[in-house]
C-alpha positions in Angstrom: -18.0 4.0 0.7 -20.5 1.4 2.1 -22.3 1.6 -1.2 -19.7 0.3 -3.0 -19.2 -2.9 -1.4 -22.9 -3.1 0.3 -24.8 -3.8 -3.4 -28.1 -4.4 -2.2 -27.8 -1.4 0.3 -29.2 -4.1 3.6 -26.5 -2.2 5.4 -24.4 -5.1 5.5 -21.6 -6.3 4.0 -20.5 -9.6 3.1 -17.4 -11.6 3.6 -16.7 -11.9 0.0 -17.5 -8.1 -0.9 -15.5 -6.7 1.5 -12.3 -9.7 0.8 -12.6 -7.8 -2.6 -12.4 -4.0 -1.7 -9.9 -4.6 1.6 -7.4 -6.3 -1.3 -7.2 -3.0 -2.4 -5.8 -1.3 0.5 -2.7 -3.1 -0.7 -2.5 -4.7 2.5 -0.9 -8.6 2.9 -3.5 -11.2 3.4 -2.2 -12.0 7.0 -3.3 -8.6 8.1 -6.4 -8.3 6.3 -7.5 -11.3 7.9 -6.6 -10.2 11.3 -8.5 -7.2 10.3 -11.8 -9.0 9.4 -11.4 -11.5 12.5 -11.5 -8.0 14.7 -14.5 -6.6 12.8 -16.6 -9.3 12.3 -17.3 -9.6 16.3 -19.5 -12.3 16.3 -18.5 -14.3 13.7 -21.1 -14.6 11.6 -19.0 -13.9 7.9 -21.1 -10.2 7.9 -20.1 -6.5 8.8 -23.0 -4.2 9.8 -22.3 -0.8 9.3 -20.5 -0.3 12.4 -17.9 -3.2 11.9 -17.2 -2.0 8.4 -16.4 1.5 9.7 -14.1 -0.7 12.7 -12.7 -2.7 9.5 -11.9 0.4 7.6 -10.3 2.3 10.6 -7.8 -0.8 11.2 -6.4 -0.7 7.8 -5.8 3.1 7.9 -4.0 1.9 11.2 -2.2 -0.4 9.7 -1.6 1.7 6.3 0.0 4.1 9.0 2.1 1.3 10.6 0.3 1.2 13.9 -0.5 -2.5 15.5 -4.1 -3.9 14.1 -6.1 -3.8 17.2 -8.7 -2.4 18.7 -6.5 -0.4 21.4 -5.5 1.3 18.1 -9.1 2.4 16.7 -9.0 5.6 19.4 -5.4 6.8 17.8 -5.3 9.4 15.1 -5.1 8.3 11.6 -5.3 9.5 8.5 -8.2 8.0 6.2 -7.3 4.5 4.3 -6.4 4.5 1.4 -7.5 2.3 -2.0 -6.0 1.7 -5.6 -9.4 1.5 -7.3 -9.5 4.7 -9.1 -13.5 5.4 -8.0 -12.5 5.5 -4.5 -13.3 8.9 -2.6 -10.0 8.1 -0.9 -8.3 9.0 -3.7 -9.5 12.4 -4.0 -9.1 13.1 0.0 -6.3 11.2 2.7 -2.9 11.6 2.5 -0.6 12.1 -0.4 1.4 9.2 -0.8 4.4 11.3 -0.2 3.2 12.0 3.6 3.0 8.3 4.2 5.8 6.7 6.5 8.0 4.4 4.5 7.1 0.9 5.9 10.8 -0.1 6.4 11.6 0.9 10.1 15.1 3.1 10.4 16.7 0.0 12.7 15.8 -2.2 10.0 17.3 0.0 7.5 20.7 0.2 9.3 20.9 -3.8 9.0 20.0 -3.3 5.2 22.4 -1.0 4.7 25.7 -2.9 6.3 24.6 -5.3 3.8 24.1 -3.0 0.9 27.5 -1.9 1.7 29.3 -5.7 2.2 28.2 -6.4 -1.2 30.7 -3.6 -2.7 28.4 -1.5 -4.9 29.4 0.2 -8.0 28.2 4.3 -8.1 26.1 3.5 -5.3 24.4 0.7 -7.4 24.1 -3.5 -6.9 23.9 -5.2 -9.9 21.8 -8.3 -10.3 24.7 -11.1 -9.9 25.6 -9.4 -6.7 22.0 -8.8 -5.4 21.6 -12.6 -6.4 23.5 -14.9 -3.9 21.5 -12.5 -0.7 18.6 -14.2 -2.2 19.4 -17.3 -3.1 20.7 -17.5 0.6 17.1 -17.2 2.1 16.0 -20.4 0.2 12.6 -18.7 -0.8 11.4 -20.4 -4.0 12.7 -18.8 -7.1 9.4 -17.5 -8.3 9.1 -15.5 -5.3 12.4 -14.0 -5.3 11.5 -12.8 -9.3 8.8 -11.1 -7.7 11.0 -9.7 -4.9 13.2 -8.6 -7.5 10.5 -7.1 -9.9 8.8 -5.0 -6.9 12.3 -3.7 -5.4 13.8 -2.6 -8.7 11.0 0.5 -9.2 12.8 2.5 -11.5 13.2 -0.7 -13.6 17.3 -0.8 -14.8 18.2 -3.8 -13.4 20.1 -2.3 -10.5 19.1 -2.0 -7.1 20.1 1.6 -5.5 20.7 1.6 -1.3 16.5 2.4 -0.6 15.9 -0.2 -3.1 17.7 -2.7 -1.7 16.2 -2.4 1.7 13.1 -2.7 -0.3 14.3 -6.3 -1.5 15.1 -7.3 1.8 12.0 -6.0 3.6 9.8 -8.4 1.2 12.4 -11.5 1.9 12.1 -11.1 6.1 7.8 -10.6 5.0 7.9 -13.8 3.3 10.2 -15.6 5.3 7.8 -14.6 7.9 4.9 -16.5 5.7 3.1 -13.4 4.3 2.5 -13.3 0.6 4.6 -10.9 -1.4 2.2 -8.5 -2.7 2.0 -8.2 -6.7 2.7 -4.6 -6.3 4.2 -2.2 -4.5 2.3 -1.0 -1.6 2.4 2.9 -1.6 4.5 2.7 2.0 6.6 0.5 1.2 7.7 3.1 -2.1 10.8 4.9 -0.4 10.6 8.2 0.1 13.5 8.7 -2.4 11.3 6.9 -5.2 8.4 9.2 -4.7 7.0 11.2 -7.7 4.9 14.1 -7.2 1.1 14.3 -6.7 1.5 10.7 -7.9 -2.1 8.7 -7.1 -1.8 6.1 -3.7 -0.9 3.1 -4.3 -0.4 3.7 -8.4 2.9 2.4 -9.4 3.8 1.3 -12.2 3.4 -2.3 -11.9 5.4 -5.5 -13.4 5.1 -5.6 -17.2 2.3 -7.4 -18.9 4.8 -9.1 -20.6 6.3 -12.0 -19.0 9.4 -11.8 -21.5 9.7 -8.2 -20.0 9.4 -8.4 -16.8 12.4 -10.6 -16.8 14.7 -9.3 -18.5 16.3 -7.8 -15.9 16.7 -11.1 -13.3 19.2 -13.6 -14.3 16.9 -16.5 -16.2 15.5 -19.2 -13.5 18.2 -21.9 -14.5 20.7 -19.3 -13.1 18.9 -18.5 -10.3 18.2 -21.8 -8.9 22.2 -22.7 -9.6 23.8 -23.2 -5.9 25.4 -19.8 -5.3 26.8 -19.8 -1.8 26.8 -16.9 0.4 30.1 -15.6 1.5 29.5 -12.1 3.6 
């Protein structure tokens, strides 16, 4: 894949080129940029061909939920995967049904005794209860739309036990400072959620339609109301 992001074919890459094609490994900014900062070895805002293959072998490892460092280049991984439909990666890699779902099981045990404080219905939290757990980590209210937009994948406005844990993996990323992506990384799709032979990284994302991809969050005015929490 160097040709795609190495135009003039110099056998090098530049910082704004590969910014471009990394953003498609689905990846957070943070850990791009930790990526690059490992890669570009002497600084100089340019990958040979060498530190391009280095930059492409720490996203897989990070894709794969291994640590992004060089101790980690040696370690067996499958190859990265893209969005962009005229990747190779695409046609090769892992199935985004193999991949591990990025929400660790002792994080998922947390999620859950939450899930389960908030007294679902059928196995199902509807948005007024899901609400107040958001509210509560004081992220601004167009982040937590986005939160909500991501985590509620098969779009009816309820949030099933994976789903949730979804919700509340994306609140701990941002209230850990990285950007809450603008869709759904294929790992962090759970298992559950997963359609067959679907592409990597292809889900459906928020609606085009601003009026749409609301509908299902109680309007901002709402949101932004003082809701206390009381689990």
């Amino acid at each position: 894949f160097l040709p795609q992001v190495d135009s003039t074919n110099a056998g090098r890459v530049l910082a704004s080129d590969a910014a471009v094609f990394l953003k498609k490994s689905g990846l957070t900014d943070l850990v791009l940029g930790k990526i690059w900062d490992l890669a570009d070895t002497d600084g100089k805002g340019i990958l040979n061909k060498q530190e391009f293959f280095v930059a492409l072998r720490l996203v897989a490892c990070a894709q794969n939920g291994l640590d992004v460092s060089l101790s980690s280049l040696n370690l067996p991984v499958p190859p990265p995967r893209f969005t962009d439909t005229s990747s190779p990666l695409l046609l090769s890699g892992t199935p985004s049904n193999d991949l591990p779902w990025a929400v660790k099981l002792e994080d998922k045990v947390k999620y859950d005794a939450i899930f389960d404080s908030l007294n679902p219905v059928n196995g199902l939290l509807s948005g007024d209860k899901v609400k107040p757990v958001l509210l509560n980590s004081k992220l601004p209210v167009d982040i937590l739309g986005r939160v909500w937009e991501l985590s509620d994948i098969d779009r009816d406005g309820m949030l099933d036990r994976d789903e949730f844990a979804v919700a509340m993996f994306l609140v701990y990323c941002a209230l850990e400072k990285e950007p809450v992506p603008m869709s759904l990384p294929a790992a962090l799709v759970p298992p559950s959620k997963r359609k067959p032979l679907s592409v990597p990284g292809a889900m459906p994302l928020i609606p085009s339609s601003t009026k749409e991809s609301h509908q299902s969050l109680p309007p901002v005015g709402i949101l932004a109301a003082k809701t206390p929490l009381t689990q």
